[in-house]
Backbone bond lengths (Angstrom), bond angles and torsions (degrees), N, CA, C in turn:
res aa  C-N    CA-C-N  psi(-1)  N-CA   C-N-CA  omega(-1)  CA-C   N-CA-C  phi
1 X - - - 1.453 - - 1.523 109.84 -
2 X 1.353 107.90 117.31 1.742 111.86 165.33 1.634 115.56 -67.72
3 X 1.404 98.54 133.22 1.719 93.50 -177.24 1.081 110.55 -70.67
4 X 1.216 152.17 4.44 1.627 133.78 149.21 1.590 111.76 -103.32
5 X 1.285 121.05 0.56 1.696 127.02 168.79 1.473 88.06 -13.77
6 X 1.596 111.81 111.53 1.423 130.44 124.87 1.863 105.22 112.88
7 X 1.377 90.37 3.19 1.888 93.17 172.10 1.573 118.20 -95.97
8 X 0.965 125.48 177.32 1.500 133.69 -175.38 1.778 99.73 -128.05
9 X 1.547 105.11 139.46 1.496 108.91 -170.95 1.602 93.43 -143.82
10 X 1.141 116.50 127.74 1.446 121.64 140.22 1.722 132.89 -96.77
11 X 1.725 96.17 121.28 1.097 81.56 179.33 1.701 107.85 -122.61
12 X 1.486 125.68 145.22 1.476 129.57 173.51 1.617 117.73 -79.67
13 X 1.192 87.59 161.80 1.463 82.15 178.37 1.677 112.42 92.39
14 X 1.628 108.65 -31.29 1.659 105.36 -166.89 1.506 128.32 -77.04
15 X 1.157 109.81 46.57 1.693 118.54 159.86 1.207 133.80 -85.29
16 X 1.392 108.59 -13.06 1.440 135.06 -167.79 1.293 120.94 -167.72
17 X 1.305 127.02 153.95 1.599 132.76 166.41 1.765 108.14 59.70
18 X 1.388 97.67 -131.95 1.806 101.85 175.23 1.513 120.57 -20.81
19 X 1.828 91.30 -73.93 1.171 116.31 -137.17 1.976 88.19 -72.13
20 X 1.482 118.22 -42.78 1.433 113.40 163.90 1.514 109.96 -30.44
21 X 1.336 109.32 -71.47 1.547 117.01 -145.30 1.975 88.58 -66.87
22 X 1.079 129.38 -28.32 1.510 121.50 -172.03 2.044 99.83 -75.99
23 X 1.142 113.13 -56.95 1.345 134.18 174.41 1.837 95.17 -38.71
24 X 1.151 142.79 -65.13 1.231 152.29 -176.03 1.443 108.04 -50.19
25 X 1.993 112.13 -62.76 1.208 119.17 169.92 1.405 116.08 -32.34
26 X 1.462 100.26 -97.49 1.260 112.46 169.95 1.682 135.62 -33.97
27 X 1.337 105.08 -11.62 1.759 102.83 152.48 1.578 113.89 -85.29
28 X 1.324 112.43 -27.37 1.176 106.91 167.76 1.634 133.56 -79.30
29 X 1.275 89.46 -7.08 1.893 98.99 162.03 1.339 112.40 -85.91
30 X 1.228 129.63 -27.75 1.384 114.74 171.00 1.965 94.15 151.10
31 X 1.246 109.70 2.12 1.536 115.00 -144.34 1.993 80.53 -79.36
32 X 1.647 102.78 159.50 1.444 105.65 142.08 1.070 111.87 -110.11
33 X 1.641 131.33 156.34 1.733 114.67 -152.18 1.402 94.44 -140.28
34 X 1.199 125.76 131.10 1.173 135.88 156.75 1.526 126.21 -95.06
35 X 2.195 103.28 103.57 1.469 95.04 -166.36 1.188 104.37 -89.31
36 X 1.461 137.25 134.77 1.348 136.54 149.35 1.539 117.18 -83.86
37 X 0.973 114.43 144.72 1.540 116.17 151.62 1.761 97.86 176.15
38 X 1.522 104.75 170.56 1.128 116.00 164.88 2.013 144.67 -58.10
39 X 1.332 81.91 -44.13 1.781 102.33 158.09 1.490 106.21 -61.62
40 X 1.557 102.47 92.17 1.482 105.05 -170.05 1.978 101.39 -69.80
41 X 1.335 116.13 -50.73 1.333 160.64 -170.30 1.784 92.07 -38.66
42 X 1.450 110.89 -61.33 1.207 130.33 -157.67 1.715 93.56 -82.27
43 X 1.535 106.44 -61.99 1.341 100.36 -177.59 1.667 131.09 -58.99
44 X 1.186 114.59 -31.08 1.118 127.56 176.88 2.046 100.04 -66.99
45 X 1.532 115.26 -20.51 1.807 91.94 177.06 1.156 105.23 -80.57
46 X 1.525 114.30 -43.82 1.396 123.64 -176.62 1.416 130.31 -59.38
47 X 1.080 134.36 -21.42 1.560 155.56 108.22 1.536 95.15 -10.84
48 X 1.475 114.60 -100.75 1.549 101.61 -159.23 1.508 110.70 -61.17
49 X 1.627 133.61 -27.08 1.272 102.73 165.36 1.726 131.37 -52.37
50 X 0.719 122.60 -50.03 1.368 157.06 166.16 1.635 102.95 -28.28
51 X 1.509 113.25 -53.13 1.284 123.07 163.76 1.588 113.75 97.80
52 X 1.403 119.45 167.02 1.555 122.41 159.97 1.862 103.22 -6.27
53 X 0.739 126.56 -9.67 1.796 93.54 -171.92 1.592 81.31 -126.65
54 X 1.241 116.46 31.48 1.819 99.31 172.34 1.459 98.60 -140.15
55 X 1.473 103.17 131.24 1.767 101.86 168.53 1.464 116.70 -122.22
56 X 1.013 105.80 152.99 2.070 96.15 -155.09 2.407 72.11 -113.52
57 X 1.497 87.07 145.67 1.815 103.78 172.52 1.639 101.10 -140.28
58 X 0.970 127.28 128.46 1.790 137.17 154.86 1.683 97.75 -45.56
59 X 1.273 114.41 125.67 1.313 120.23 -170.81 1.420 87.97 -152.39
60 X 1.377 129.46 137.95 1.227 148.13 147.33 1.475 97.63 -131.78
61 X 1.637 105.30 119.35 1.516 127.02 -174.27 1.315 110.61 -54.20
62 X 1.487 120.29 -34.90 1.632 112.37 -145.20 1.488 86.83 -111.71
63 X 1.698 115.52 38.90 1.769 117.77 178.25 1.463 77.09 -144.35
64 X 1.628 96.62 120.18 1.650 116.63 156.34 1.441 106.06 -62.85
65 X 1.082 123.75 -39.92 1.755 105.70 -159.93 1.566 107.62 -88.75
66 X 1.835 103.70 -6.44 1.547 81.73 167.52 1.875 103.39 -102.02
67 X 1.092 114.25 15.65 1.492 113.03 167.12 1.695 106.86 -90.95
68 X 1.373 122.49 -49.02 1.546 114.02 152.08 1.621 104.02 -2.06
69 X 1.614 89.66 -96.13 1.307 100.45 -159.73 1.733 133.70 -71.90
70 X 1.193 108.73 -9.34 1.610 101.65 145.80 1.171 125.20 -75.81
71 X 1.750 123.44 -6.31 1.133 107.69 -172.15 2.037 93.38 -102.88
72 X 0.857 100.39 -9.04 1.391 108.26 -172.27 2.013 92.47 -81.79
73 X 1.386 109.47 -34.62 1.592 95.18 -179.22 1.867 109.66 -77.21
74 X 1.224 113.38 -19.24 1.337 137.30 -151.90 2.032 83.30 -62.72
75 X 1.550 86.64 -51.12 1.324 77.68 -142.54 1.503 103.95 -98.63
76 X 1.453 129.23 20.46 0.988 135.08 160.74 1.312 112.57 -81.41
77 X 1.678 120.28 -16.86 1.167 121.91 161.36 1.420 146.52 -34.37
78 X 1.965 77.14 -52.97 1.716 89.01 -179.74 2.194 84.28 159.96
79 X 1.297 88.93 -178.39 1.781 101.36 176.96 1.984 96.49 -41.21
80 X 0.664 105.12 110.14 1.697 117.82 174.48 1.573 104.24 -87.55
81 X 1.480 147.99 80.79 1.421 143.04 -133.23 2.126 86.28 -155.75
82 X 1.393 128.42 1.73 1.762 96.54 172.77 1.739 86.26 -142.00
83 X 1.266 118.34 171.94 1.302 123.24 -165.57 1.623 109.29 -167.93
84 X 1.216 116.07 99.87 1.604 130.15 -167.21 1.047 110.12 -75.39
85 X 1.122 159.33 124.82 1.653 149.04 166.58 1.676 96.86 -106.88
86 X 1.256 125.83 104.63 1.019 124.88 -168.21 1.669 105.33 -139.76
87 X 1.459 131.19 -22.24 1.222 127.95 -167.46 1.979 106.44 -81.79
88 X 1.127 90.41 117.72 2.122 97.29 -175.20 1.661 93.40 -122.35
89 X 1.545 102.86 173.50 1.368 104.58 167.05 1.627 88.44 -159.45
90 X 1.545 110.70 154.45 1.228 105.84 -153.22 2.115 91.70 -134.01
91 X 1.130 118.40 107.22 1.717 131.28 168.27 1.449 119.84 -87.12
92 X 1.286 128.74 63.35 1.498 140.54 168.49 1.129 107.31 -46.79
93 X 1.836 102.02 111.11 1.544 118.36 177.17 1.453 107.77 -141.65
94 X 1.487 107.99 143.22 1.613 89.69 136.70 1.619 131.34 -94.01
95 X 1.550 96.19 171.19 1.599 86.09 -138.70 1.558 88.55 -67.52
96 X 1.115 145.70 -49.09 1.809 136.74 -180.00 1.474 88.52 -35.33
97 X 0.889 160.09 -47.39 1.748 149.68 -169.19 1.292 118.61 -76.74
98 X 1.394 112.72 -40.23 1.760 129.13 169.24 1.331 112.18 -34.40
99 X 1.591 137.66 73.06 1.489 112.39 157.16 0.784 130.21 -48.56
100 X 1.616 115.23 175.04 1.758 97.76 -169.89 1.356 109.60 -93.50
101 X 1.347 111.67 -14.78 1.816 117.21 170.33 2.033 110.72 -60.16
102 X 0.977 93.68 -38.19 1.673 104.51 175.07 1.799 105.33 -52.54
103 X 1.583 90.44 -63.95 1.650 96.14 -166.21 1.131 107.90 -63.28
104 X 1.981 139.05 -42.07 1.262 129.18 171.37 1.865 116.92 -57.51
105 X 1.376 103.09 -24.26 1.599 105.15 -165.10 1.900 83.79 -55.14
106 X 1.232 103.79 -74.68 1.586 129.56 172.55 1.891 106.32 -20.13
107 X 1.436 120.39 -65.06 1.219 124.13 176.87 1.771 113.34 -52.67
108 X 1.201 116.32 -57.67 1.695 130.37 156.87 1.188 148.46 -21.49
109 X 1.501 87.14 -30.24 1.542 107.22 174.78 1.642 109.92 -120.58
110 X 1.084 101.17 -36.77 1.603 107.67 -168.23 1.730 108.88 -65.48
111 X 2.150 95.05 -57.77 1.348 97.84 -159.65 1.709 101.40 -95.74
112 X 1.738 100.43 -45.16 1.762 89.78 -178.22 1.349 134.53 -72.70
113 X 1.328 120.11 -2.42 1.745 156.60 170.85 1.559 84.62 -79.19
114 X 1.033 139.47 -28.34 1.738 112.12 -170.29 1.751 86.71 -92.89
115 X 1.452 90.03 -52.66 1.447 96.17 -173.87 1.771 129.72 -39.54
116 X 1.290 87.62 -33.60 2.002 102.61 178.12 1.390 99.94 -78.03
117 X 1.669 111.34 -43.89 1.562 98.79 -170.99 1.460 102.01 -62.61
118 X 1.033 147.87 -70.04 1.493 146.85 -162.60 1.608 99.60 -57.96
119 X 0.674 122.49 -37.98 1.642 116.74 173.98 1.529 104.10 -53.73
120 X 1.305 100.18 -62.49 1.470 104.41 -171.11 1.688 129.38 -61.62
121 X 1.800 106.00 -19.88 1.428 128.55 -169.70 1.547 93.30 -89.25
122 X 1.257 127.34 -43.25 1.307 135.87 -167.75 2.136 108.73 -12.75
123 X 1.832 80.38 -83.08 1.686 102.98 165.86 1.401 128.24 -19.35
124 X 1.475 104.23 -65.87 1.269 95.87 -169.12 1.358 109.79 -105.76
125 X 1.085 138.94 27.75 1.446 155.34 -161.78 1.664 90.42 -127.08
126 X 1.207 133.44 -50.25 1.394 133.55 162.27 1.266 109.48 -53.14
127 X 1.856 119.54 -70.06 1.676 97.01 174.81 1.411 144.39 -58.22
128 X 1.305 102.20 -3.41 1.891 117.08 177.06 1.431 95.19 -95.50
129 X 1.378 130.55 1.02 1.958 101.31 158.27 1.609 80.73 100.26
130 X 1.325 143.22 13.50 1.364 140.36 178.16 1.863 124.36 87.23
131 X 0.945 147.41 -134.40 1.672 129.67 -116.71 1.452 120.10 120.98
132 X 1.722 108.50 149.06 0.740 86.41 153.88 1.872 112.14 -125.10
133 X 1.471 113.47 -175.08 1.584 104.26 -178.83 1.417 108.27 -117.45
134 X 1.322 143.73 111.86 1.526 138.10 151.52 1.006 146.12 -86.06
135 X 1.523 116.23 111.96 1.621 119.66 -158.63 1.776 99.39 -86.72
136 X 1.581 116.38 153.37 1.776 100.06 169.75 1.690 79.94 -109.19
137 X 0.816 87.84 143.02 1.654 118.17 166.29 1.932 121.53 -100.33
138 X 1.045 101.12 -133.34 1.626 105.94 178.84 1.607 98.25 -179.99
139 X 1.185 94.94 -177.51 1.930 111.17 -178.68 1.216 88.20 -88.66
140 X 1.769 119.86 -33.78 1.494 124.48 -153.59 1.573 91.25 -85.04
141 X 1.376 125.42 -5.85 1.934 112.40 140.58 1.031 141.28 -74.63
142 X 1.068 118.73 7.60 1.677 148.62 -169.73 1.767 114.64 -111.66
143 X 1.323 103.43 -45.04 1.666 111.89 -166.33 2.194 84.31 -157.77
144 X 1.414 79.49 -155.47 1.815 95.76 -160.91 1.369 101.54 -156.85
145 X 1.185 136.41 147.48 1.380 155.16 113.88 1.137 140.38 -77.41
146 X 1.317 120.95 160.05 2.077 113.67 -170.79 1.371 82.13 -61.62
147 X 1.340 92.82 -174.91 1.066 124.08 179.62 1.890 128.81 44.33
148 X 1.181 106.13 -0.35 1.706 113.45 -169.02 1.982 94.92 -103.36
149 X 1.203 149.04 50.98 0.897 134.95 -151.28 1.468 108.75 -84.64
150 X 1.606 108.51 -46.36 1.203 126.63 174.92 1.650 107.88 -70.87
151 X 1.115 116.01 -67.72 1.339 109.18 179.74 1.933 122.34 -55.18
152 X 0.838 116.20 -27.74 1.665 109.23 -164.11 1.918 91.68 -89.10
153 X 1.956 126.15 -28.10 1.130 123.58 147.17 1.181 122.45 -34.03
154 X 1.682 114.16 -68.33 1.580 110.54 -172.72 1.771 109.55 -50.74
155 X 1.775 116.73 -37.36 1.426 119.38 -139.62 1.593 98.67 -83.34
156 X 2.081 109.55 -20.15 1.562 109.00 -176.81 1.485 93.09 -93.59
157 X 0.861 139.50 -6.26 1.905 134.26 173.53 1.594 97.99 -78.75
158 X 1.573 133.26 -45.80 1.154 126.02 165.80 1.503 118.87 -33.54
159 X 1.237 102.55 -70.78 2.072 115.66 -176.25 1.081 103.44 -40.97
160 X 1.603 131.26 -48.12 1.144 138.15 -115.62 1.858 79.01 -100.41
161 X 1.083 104.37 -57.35 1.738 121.82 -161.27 1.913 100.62 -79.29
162 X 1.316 101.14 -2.65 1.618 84.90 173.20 1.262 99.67 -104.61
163 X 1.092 119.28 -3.14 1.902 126.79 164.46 0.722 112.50 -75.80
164 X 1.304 147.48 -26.83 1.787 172.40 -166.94 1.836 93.47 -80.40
165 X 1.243 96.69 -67.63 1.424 105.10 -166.76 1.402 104.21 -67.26
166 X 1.340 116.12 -54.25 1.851 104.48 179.40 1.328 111.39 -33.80
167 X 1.919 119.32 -60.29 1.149 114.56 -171.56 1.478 112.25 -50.09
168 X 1.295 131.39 -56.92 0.864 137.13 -149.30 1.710 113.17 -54.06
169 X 1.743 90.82 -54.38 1.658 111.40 -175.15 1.120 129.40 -92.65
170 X 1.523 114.57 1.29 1.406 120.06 172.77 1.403 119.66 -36.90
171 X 1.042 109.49 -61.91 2.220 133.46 173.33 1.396 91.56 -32.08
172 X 1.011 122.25 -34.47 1.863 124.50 -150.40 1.687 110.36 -94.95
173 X 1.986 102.66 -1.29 1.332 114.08 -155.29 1.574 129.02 32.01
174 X 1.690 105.65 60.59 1.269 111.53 -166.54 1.583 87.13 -147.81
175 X 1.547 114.32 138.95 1.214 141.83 -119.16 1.526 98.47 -134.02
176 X 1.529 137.22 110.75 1.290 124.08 145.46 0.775 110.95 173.25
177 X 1.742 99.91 170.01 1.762 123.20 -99.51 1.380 77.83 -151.74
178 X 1.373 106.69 -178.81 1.674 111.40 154.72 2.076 108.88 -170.79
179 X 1.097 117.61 127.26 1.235 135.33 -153.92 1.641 104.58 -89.64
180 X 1.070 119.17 124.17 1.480 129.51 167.44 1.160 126.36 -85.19
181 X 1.462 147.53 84.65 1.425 163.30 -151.54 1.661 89.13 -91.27
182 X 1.577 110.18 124.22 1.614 108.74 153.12 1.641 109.59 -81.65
183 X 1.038 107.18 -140.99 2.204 111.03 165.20 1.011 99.05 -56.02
184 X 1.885 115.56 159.93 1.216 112.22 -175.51 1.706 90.14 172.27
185 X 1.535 93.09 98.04 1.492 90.49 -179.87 1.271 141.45 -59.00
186 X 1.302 118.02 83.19 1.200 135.76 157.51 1.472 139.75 -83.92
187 X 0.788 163.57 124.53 1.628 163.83 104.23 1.932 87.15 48.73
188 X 0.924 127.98 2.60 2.084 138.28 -177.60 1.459 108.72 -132.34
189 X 1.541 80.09 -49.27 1.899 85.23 -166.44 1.477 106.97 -84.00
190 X 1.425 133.11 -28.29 1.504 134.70 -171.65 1.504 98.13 -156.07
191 X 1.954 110.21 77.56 1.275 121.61 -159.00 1.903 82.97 -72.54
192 X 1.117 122.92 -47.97 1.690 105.14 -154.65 2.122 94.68 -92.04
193 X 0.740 111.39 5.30 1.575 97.70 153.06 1.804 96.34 86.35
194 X 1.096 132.38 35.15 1.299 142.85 -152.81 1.366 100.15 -111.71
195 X 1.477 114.77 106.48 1.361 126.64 -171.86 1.694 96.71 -63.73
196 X 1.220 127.18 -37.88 1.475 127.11 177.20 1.308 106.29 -56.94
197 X 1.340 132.44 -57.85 1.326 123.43 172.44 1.821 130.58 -37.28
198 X 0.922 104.82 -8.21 1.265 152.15 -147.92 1.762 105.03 -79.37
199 X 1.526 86.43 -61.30 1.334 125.50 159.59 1.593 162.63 -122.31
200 X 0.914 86.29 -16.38 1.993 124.08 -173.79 1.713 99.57 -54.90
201 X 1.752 80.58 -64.29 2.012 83.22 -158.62 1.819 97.88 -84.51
202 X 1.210 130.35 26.54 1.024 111.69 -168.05 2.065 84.66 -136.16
203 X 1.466 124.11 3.75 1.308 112.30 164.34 1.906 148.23 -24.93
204 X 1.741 69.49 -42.69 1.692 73.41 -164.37 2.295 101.09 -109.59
205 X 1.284 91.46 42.91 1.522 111.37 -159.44 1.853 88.32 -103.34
206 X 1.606 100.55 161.52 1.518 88.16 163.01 1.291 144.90 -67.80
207 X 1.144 108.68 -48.18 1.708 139.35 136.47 0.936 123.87 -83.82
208 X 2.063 114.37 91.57 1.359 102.71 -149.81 2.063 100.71 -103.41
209 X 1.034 83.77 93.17 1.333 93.70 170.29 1.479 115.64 -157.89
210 X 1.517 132.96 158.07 1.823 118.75 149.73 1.367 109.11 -53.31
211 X 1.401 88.75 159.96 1.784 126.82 168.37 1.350 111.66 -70.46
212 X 1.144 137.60 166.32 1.449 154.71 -171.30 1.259 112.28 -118.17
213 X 1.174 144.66 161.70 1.732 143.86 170.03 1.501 79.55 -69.28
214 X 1.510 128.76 -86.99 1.314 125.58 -110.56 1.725 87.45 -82.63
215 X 1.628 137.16 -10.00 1.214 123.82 148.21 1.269 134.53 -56.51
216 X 1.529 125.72 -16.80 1.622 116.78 152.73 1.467 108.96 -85.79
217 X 1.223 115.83 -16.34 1.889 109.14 -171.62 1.211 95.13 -62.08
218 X 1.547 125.88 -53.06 1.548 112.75 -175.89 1.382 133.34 -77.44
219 X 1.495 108.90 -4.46 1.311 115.86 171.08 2.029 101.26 -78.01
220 X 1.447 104.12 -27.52 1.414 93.74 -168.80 2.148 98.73 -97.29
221 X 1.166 93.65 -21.87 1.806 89.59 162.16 1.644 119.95 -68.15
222 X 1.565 103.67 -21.13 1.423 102.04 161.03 1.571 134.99 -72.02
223 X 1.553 114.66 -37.45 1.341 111.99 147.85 1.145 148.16 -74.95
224 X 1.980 89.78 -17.24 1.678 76.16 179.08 2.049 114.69 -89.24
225 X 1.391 119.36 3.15 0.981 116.33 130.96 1.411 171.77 -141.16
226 X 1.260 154.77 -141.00 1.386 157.22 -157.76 1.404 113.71 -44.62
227 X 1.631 115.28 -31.35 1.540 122.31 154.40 1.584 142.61 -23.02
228 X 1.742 88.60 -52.08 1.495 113.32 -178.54 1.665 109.94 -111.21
229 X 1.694 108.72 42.67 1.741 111.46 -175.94 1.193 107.85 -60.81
230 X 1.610 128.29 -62.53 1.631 117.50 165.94 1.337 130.91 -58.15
231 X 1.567 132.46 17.13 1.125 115.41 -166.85 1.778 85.31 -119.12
232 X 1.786 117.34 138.20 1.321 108.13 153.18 1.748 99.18 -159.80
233 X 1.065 126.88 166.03 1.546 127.94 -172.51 1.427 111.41 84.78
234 X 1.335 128.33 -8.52 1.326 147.16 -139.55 1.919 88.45 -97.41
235 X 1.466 111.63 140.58 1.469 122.84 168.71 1.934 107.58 -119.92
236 X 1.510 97.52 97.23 1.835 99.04 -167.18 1.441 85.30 -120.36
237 X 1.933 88.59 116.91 1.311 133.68 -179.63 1.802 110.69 -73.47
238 X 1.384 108.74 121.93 1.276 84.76 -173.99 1.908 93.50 -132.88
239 X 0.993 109.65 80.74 1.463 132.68 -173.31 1.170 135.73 -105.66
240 X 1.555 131.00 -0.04 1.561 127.17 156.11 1.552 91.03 85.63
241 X 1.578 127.43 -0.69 1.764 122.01 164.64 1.774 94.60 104.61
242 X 1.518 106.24 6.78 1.635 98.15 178.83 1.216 116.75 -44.94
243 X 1.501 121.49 -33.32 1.694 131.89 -165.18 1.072 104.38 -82.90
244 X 1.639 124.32 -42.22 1.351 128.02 -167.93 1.607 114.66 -49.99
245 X 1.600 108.84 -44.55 1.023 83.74 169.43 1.863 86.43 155.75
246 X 1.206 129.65 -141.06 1.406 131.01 -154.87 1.817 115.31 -152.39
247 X 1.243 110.93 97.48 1.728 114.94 -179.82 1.594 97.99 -49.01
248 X 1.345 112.21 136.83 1.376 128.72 -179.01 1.529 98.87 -111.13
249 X 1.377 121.14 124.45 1.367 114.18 -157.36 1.610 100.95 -90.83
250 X 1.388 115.21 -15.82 1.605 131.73 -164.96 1.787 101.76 -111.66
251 X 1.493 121.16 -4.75 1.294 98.08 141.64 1.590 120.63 -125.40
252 X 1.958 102.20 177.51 1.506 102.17 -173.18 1.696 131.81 -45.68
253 X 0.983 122.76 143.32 1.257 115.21 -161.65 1.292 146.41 74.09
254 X 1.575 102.22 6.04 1.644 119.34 168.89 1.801 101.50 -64.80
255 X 1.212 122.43 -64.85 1.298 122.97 172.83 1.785 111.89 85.84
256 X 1.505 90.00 55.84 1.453 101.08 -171.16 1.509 107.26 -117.12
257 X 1.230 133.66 133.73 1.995 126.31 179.44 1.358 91.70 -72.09
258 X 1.657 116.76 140.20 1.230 108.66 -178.89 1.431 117.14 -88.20
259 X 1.383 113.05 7.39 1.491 116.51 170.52 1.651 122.32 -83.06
260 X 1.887 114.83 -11.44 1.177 89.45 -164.31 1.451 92.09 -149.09
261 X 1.388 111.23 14.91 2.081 136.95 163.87 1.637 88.07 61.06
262 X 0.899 150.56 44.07 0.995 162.17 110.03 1.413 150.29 -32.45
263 X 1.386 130.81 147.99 1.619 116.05 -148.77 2.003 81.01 -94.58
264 X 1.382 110.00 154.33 1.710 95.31 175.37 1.645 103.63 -111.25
């Protein structure tokens, strides 16, 4: 038995990176998956690899009428009950450089694209007896870096508003959470494909390496089911110890060879 055997999930974003590797999972739990995203090209292979239990829809988040209608295919599927908000796009500025067309493009997709999806899941996630909902977040909802002005905004309005929604929908036995990704090689996270990136900036980390897609897919296959029934409002960090904090190579217990600054 697949742990979601017999529900319907949309998730955004799944043409690539994350939202692929969750879209893949979750057909292999039993899910039928509805991929949205914009990469019509991309989504439409990944869909037919994927097979009968995957349907690829043109979705641009920050357009209600194309959230309508994935949710309108969703649920012709079958019980339509989990809902991924996973599609972000990320404009590295400083903020004197940030136009303001940049920072809304960034706000649009990130924060009001989560926002439409849960608006839009509400309905029929109530008439199926409840669901659950998963927001992706970032670390950059947690803390900030230069240059992320627009994005690490959109990523703390995420946390903030899937707390919103727990309260709201709990009664409704409908569920959500929202997941904090540190690096994580993606086509975002390691745009030029640089096996050094890989590792470099993530040295003095706990686990000093990037993240994997299919290591948040299962952190988010864990909420989105029956596993995580008491957990909702909840922000589960899934970061390699980025938050924890910083290996000090000059005191005890950094555990670095001093020839090559390295974890040993």
């Amino acid at each position: 038995m697949g742990r979601l055997d017999g529900q319907v999930a949309i998730i955004t974003g799944a043409s690539r990176g994350q939202g692929e590797a969750e879209a893949r999972l979750f057909a292999e739990e039993g899910a039928t998956v509805v991929l949205g995203d914009v990469l019509d090209d991309l989504g439409e292979q990944v869909a037919a690899d994927i097979g009968d239990a995957a349907h690829y829809r043109h979705l641009d988040v920050s357009v209600g009428d194309d959230w309508a209608r994935a949710v309108q295919l969703a649920t012709s599927l079958g019980p339509y009950t989990v809902l991924v908000n996973n599609a972000a796009i990320l404009r590295p500025a400083s903020i004197e450089d940030t136009t303001l067309e940049d920072y809304l493009d960034v706000i649009n997709v990130n924060q009001v694209g989560c926002f439409l999806g849960m608006k839009h899941a509400l309905g029929p996630l109530r008439a199926n007896g409840g669901g659950s909902i998963v927001n992706i977040s970032s670390v950059d909802g947690m803390k900030s870096q230069n240059g992320l002005i627009s994005y690490s905004a959109s990523k703390f309005a995420v946390r903030s508003m899937t707390k919103t929604a727990a309260l709201e929908w709990g009664r409704f036995n409908i569920r959500v959470n929202s997941i904090h990704p540190g690096g994580v090689n993606t086509p975002m996270g390691n745009p030029f494909d640089d096996p050094a990136l890989e590792t470099v900036p993530y040295k003095f980390q706990a686990i000093p390496r990037i993240g994997y897609p299919p290591e948040i897919a299962n952190a988010v296959l864990f909420l989105a089911g029956d596993e995580s029934s008491y957990i909702t409002g909840t922000a589960l960090v899934v970061d390699g110890g980025w938050l924890a904090g910083r290996l000090e190579p000059g005191l005890p217990g950094g555990g670095f060879d001093a020839g090559t600054g390295y974890n040993t």
